[in-house]
Every structure is written in C-alpha cells, then in structure tokens.
MMTF fields as JSON, N, C-alpha, C and O atoms, coordinates in Angstrom:
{
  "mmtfVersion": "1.0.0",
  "mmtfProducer": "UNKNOWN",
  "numBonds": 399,
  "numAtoms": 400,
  "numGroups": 100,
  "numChains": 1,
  "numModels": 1,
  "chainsPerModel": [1],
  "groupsPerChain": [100],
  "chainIdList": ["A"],
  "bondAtomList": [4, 2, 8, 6, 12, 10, 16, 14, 20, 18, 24, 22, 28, 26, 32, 30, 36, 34, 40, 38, 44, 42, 48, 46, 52, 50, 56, 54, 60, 58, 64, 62, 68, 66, 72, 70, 76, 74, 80, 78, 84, 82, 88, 86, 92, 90, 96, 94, 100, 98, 104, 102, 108, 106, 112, 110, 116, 114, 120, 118, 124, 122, 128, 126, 132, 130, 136, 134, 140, 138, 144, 142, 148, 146, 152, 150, 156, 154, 160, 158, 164, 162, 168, 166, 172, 170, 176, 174, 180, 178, 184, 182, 188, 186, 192, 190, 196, 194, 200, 198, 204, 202, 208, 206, 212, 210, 216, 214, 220, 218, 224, 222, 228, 226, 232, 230, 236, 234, 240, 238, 244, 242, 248, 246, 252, 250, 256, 254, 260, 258, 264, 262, 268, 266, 272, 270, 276, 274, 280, 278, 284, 282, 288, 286, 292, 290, 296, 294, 300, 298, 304, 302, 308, 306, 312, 310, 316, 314, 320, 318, 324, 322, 328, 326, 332, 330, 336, 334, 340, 338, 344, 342, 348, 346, 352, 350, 356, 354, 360, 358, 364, 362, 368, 366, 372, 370, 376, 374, 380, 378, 384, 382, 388, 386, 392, 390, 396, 394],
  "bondOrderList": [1, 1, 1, 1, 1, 1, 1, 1, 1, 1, 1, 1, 1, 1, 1, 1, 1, 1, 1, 1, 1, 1, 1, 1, 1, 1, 1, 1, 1, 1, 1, 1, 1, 1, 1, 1, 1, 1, 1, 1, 1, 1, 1, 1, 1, 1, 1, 1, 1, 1, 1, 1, 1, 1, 1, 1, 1, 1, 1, 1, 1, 1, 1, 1, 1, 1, 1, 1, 1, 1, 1, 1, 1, 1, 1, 1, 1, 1, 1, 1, 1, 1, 1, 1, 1, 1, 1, 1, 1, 1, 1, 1, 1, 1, 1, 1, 1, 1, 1],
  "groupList": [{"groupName": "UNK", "atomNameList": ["N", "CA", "C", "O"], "elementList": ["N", "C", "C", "O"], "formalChargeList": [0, 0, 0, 0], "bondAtomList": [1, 0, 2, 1, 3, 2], "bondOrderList": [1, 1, 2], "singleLetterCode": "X", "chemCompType": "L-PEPTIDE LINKING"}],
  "groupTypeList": [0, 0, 0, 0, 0, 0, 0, 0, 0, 0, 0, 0, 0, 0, 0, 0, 0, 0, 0, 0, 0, 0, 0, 0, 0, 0, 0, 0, 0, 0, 0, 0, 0, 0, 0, 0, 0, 0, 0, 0, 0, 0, 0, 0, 0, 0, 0, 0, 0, 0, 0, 0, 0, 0, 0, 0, 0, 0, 0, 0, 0, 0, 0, 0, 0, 0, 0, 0, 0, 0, 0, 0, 0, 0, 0, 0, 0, 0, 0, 0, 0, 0, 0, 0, 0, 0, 0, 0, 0, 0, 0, 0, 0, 0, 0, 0, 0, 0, 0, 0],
  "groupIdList": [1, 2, 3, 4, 5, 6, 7, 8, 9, 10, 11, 12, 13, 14, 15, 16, 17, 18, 19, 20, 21, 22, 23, 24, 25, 26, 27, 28, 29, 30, 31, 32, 33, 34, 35, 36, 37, 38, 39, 40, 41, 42, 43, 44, 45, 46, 47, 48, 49, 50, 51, 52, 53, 54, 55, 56, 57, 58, 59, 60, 61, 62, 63, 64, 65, 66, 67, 68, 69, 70, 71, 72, 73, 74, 75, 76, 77, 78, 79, 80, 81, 82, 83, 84, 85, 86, 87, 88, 89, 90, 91, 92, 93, 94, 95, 96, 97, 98, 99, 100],
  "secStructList": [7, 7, 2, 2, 2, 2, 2, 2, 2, 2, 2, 2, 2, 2, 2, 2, 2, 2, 2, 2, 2, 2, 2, 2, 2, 2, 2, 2, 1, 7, 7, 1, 3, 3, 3, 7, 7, 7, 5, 6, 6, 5, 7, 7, 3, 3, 3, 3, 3, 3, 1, 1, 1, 1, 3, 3, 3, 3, 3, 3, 3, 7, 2, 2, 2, 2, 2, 2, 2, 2, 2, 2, 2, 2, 2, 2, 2, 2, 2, 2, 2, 2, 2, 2, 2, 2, 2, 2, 2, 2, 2, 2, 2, 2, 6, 6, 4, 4, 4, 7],
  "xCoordList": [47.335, 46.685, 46.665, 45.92, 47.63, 47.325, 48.0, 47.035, 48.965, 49.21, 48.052, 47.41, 47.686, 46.678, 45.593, 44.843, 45.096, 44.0, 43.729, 42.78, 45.129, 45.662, 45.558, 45.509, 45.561, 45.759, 44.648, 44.202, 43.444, 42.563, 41.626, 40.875, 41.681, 41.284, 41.304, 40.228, 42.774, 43.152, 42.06, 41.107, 42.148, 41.84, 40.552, 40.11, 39.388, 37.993, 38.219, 38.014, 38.733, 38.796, 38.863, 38.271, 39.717, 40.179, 39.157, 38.683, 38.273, 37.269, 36.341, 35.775, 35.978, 34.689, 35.025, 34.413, 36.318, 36.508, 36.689, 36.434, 37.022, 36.352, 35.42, 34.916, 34.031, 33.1, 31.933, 30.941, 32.353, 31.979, 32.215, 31.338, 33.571, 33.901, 33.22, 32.87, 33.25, 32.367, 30.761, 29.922, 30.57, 28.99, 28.413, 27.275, 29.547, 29.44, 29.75, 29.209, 30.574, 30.829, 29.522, 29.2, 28.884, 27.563, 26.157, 25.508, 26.372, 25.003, 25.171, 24.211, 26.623, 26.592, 26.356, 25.975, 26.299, 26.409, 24.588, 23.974, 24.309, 22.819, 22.65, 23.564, 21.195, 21.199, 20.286, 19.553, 20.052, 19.209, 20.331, 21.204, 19.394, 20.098, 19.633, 18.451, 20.491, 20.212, 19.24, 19.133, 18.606, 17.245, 17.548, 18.094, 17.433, 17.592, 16.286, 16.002, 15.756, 14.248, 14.124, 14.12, 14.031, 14.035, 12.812, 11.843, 12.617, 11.863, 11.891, 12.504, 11.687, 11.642, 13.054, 13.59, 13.92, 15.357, 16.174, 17.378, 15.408, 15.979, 16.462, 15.963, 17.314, 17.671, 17.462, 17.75, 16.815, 16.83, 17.714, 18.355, 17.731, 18.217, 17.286, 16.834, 17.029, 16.385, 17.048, 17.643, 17.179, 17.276, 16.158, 15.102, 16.556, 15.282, 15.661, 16.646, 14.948, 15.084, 14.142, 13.313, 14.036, 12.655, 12.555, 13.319, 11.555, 10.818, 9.707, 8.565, 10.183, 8.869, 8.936, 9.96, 7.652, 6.918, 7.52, 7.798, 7.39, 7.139, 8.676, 9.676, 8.482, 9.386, 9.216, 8.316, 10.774, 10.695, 11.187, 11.994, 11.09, 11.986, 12.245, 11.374, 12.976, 13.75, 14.767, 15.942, 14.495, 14.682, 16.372, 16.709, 16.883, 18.991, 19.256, 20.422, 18.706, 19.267, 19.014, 18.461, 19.655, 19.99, 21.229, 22.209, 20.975, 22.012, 23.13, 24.071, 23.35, 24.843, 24.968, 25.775, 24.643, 25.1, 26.011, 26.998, 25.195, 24.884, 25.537, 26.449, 24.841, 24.923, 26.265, 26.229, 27.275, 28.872, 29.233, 29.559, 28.997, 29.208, 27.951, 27.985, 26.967, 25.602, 26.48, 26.798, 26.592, 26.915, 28.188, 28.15, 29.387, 30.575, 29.722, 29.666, 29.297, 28.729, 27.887, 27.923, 26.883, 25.895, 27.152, 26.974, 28.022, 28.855, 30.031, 30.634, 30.133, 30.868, 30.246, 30.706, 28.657, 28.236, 28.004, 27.826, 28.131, 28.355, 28.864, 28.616, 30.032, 31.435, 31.542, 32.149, 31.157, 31.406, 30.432, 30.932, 29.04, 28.468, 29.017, 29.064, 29.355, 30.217, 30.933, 30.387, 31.906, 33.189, 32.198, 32.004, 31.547, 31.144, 30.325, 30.462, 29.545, 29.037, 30.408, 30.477, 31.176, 32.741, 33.461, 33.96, 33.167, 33.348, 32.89, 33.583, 31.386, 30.373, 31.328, 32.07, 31.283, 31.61, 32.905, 33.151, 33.79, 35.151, 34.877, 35.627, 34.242, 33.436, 32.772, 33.026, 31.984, 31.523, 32.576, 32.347, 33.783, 34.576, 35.177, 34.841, 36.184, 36.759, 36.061, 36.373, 34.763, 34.344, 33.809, 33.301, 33.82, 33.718, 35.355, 35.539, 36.095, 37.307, 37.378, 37.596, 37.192, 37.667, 37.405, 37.979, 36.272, 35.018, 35.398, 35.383, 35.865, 36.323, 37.637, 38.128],
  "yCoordList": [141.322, 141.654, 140.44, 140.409, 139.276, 137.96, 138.338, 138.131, 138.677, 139.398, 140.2, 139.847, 141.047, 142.059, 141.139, 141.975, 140.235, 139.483, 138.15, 137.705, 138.007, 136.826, 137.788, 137.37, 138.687, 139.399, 139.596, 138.939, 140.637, 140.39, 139.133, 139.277, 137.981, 136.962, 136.728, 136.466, 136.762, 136.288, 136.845, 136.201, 138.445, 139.43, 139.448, 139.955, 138.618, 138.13, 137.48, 137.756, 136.504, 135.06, 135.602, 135.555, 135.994, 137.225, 137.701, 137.346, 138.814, 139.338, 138.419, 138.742, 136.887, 136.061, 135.16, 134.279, 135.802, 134.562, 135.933, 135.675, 136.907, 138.072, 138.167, 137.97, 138.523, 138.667, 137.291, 137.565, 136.286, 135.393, 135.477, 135.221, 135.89, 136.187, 137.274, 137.403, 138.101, 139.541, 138.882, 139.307, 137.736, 137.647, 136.921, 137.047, 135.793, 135.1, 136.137, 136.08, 136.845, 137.823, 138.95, 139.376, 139.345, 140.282, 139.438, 139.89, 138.0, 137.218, 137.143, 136.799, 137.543, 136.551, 138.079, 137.935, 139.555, 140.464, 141.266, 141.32, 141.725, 142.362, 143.214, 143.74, 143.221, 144.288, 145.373, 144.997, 146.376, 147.013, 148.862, 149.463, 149.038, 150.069, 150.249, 149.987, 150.717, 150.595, 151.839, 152.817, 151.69, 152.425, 152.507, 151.473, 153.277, 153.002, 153.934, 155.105, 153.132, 153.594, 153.487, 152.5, 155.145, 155.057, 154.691, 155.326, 153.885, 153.058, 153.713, 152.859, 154.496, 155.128, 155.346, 156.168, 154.641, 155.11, 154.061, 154.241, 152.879, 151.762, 152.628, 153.691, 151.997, 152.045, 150.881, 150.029, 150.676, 149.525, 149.579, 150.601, 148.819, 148.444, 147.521, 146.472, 147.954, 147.722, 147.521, 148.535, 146.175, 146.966, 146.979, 146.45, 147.993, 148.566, 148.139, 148.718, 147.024, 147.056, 146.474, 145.861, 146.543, 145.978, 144.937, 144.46, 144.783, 143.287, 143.285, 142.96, 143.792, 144.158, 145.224, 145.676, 146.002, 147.06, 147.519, 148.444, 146.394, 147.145, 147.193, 146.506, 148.129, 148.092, 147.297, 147.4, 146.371, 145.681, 146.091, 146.987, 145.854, 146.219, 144.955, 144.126, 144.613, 143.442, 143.389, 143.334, 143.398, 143.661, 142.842, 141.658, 143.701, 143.361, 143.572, 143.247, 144.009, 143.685, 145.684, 146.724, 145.329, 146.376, 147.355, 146.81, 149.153, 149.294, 149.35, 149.571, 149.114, 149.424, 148.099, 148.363, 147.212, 145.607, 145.463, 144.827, 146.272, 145.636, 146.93, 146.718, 148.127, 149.25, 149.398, 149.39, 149.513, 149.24, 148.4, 148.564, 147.204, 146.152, 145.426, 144.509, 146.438, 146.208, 147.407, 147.306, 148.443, 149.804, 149.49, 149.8, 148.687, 148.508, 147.028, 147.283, 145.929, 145.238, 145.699, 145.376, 146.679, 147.119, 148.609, 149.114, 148.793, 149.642, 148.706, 149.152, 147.597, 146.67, 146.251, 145.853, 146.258, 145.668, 146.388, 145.962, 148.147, 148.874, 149.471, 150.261, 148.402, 148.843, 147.493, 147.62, 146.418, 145.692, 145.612, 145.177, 145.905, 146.073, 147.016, 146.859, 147.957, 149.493, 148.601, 148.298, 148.121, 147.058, 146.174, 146.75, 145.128, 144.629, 145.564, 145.11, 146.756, 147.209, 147.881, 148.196, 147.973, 148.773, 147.426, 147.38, 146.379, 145.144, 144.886, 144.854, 144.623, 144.741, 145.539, 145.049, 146.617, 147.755, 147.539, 147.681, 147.04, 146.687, 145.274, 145.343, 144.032, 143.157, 143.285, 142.809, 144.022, 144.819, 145.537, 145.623, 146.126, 146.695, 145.55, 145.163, 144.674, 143.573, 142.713, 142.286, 142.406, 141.584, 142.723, 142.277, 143.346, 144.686, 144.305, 143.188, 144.853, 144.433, 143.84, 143.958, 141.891, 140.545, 140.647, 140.352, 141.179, 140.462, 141.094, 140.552, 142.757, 143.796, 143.055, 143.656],
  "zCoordList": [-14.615, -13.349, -12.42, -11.44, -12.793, -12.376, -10.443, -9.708, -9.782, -8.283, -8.019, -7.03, -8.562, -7.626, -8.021, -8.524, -8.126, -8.71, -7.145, -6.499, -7.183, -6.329, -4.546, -3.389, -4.939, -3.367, -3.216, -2.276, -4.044, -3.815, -3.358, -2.393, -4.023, -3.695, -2.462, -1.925, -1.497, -0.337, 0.134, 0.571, 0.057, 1.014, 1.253, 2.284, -0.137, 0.173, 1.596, 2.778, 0.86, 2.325, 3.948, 5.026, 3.452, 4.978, 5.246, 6.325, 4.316, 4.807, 5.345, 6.39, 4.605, 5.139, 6.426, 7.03, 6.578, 7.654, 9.056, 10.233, 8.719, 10.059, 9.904, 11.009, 8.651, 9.094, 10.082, 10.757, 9.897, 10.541, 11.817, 12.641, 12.188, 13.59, 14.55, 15.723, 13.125, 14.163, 14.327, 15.121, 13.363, 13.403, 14.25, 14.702, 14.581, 16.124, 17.59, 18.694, 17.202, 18.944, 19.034, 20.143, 17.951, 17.065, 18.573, 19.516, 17.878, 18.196, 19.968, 20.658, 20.628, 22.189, 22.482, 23.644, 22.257, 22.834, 22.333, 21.267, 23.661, 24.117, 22.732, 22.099, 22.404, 21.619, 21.923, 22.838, 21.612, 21.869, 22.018, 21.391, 23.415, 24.187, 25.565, 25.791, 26.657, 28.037, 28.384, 27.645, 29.497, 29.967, 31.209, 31.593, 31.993, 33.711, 34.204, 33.953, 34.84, 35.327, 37.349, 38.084, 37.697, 39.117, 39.689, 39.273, 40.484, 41.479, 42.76, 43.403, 43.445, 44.606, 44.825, 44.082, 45.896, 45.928, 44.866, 44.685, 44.127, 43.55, 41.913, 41.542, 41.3, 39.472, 39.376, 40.216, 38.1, 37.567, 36.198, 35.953, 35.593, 34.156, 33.302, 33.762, 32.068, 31.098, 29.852, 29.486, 28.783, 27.713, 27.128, 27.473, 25.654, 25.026, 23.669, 23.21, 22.736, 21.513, 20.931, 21.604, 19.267, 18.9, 17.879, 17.041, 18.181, 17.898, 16.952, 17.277, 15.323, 14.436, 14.826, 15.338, 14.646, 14.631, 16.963, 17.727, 16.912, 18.664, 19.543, 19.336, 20.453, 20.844, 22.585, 23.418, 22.601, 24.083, 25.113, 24.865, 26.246, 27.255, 27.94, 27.673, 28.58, 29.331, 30.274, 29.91, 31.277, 32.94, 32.979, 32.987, 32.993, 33.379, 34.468, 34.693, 35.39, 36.655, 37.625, 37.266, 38.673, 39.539, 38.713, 38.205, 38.661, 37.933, 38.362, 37.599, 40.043, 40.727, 39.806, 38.915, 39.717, 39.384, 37.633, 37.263, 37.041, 36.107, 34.885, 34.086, 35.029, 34.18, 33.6, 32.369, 34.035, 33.326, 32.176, 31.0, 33.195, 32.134, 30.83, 30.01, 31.253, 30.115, 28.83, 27.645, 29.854, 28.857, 27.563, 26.373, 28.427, 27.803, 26.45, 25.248, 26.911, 25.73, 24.814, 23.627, 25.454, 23.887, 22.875, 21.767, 23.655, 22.928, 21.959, 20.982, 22.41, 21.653, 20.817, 19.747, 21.251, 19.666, 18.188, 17.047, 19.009, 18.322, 17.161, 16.251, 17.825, 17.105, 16.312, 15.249, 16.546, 15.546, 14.533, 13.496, 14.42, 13.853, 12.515, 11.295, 13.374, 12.126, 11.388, 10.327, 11.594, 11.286, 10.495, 9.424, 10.547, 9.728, 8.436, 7.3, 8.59, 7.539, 6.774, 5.586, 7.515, 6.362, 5.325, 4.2, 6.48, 5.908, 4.77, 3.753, 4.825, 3.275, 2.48, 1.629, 2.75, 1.69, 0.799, -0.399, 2.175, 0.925, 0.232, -0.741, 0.164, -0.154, -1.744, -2.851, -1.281, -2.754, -3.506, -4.713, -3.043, -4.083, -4.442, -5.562, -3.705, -4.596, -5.375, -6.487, -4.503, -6.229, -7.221, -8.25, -7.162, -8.424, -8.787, -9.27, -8.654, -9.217, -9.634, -10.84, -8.666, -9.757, -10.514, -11.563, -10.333, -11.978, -13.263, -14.368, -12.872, -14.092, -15.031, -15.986]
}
C-alpha cells in the first residue's frame, strides 16, 4: 500500500495548505447576513450576526452603495465555509486510511 499511502499523504498537505487559505480569505470576508431597513425614502444596510447568545447588527452603509458588493462577499463566505467543512470531511477519511 506503500503509492496509495504516499498519495494520500501528499493529498493531507494539499488539504492543510487550502484549508489555511480558505481560513485566511474566511477571516477578511463579513460575516453574518445582510438586513436592509427603510428609513422614510432612505435603505440602509445592516449586517446581522451573533455574538454569544445575542444577536448584532452593524451599520454598512447606504444600500444603493453598498448592498451588491456586501451581498456578493457574505455569499463568498458562504461558499468557502461549505468547502472547508467538505474539506474536514475528506481530512478525516485519509487519516482513517493512513492509520488502517
């Protein structure tokens, strides 16, 4: 089993050296989820996420300004988040393997 032993191995490394990557691009991108709250004729933008037990809100701007490009980053973090938990998952199967 000494090749599939050796590939696996790589393919750890591989995995710890993307999940680090997703875990640095994870930390620079908003978390939560967006809120838009009307003000007479104004939108605002909010995000909404929590902190313990409570939940925050935190003022992002005007939504002509802002709402797109808030929407497109908390959906990126989305997605890497997924990606890293599939990550775990194959993680846990190869070292289940090595070790067998």
């Amino acid at each position: 089993m000494g090749i599939i032993e050796d590939a696996l191995r790589e393919e750890k490394i591989r995995n710890q050296q993307i999940r680090e990557v997703y875990l640095h691009e994870i930390n620079s991108l908003p978390r939560g989820s967006l809120t838009v709250k009307e003000v007479g004729a104004n939108r605002y933008c909010y995000l909404r996420y929590r902190e313990g037990d409570k939940v925050r809100l935190k003022y992002a701007g005007k939504a002509e300004v802002v709402e797109d490009e808030l929407s497109k980053k908390i959906e990126r973090r989305r997605e890497l988040e997924s990606l890293l938990k599939d990550l775990g998952s194959d993680m846990k199967l190869i070292e289940k393997v090595i070790r067998d």
